[in-house]
N, C-alpha and C positions, 0 to 999 in steps of 0.2 A: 758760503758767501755772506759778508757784512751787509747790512743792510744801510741806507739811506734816507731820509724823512729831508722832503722838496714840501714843505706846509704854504699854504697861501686861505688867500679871506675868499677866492671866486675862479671856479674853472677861467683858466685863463691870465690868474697870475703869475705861473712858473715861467712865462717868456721871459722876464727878468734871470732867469738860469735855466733855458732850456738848452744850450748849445753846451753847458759845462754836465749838464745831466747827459745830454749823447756820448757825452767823452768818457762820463762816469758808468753809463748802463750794462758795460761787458764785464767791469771789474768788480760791480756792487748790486745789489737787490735794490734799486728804485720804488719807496714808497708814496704817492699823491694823496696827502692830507688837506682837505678843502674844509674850511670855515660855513660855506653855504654853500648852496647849487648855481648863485648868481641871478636868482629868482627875476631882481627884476633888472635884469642887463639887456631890456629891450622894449620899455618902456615908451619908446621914442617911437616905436612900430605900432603900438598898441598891444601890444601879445602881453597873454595874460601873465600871471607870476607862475602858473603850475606847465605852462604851455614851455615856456621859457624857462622854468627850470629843469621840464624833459631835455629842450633843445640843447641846452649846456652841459648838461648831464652826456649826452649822447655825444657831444664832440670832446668832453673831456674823458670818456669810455677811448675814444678811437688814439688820443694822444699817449693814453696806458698803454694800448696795446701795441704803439710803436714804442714806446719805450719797454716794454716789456715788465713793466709797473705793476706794482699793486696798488689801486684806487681807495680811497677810505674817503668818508664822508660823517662831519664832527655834529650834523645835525640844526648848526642854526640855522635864521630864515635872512636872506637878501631882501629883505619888505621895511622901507621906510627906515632904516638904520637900528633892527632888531637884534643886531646881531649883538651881545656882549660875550664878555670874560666871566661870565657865570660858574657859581660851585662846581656845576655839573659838567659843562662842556668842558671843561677848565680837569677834571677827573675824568672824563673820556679818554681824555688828549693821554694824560700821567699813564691810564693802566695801557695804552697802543706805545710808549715809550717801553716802558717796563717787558711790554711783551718783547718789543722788538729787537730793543737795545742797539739803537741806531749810532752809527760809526763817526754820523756827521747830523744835522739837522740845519737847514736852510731855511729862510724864515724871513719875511717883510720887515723890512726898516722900521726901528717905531716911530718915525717922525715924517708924515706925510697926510698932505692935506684928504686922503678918503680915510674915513674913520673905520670901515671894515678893516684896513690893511692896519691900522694902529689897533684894533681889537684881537686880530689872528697871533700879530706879534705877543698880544699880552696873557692869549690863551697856551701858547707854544713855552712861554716864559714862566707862567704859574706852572705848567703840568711838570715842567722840569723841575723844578723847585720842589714839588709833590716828590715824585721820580726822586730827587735826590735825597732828601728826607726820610721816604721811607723804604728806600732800599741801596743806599749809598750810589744811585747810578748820576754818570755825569759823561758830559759829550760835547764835541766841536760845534760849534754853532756859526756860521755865515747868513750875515743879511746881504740882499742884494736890493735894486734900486730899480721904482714904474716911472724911469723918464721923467718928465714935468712933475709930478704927484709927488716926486720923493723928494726930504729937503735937509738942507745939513748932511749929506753924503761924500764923509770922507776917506774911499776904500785904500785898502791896502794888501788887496789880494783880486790877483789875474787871473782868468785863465782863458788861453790862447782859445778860440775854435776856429780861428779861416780853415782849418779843415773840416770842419762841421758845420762851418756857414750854410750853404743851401740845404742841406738837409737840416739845419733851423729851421729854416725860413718856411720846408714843407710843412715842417713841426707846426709854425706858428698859423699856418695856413688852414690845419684843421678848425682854427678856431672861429670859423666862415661868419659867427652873428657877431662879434666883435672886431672883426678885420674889413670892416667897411670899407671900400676903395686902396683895399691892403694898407689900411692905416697902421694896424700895429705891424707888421713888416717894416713899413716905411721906419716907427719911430726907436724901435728895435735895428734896424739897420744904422740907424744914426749913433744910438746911444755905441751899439758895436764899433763902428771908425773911429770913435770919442776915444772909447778905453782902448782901443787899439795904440792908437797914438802915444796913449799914456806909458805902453809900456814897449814900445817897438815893434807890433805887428799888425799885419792889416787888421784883423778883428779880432778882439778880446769882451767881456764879460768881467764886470769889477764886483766887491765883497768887500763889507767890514769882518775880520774873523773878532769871534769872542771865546776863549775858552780856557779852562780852569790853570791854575798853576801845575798841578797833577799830571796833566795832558803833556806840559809840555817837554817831555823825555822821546817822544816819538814821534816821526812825521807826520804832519798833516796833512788833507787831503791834497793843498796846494801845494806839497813838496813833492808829493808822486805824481801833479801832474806836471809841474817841470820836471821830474826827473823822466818822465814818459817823452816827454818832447826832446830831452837832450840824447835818448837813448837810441 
């Protein structure tokens, strides 16, 4: 089975393609690459950074194991905007590529007002470049979009989930400190009717793809998932 890499800056930002990952998890090995633990994504409660990077930890543990995931974790901190694109996190990311030799890679938009999701983007970006350098490897790339946060997003790749709508939405539901008043629900259900629209179905999930000239003799992820749905 090929494997997958779903990278994001903080348990919690793969709802940006959680609905295309359920569609994806019977056919592919789902990998969860996090930037940090989201240390301090709760701040607002007072809970400490280690208290709160347990609690994220642990709900982004339970969303692996519905997706049937392997969990990895790149080591920076969510504390006061520590997180960079450093030598080192930046050579973590290249030899978990190298190992894996992912089919596809999924990855934060780089142009959005939280600087975590611009720095994930740029560690996923060097390790490839690493990755291709020193062992000729090269792979599909899709960024997807956090609602308000993401800016200049102009996709050109769908994929349908109204069949995996609610079971999203349980998805997104694990993530209990961040779904305040089912907030991301809510804005996750909107951004979903949006792209839907865009392409004639009740709810879809939009992408910019990026990938090599090399790549492109053979379909992409998004051509077997329309060809799944015409089938």
């Amino acid at each position: 089975m090929e494997n997958i890499i779903f990278s994001s800056a903080h348990p919690d930002d793969i709802t940006g393609s959680a609905g295309t990952m359920l569609r994806l998890k019977n056919r592919y090995k789902i990998h969860m690459v996090d930037m940090t633990r989201g240390e301090s994504g709760m701040l607002r409660e007072k809970v400490s950074f280690d208290e709160c990077a347990a609690i994220r930890t642990a709900e982004e543990e339970a969303v692996a194991k519905m997706l049937n995931a392997d969990l990895h974790f790149l080591g920076e901190k969510d504390i006061f905007g520590e997180g960079f694109a450093g030598r080192e996190v930046c050579e973590r990311a290249a030899k978990l590529i190298e190992e894996l030799k992912p089919r596809a890679i999924f990855l934060n938009w780089p142009l959005d007002v939280h600087i975590d999701h611009v720095m994930s983007n740029a560690i996923i970006f060097k390790a490839l470049d690493i990755a291709t350098k020193r062992s000729g490897y090269d792979t599909e790339l899709y960024f997807h979009e956090h609602t308000v946060q993401t800016k200049g997003f102009n996709p050109d790749c769908f994929a349908d989930i109204t069949d995996v709508f609610e079971e999203r939405n349980k998805l997104i539901r694990l993530y209990k400190c961040q779904n305040r008043n089912d907030f991301l629900v809510t804005c996750k259900t909107l951004d979903a009717r949006f792209r839907g629209s865009r392409c004639n179905v009740m709810y879809a999930e939009a992408f910019v793809a990026f990938y090599p000239e090399k790549l492109r003799t053979r379909p992409t992820i998004f051509d077997e998932l329309a060809a799944e749905k015409r089938g």
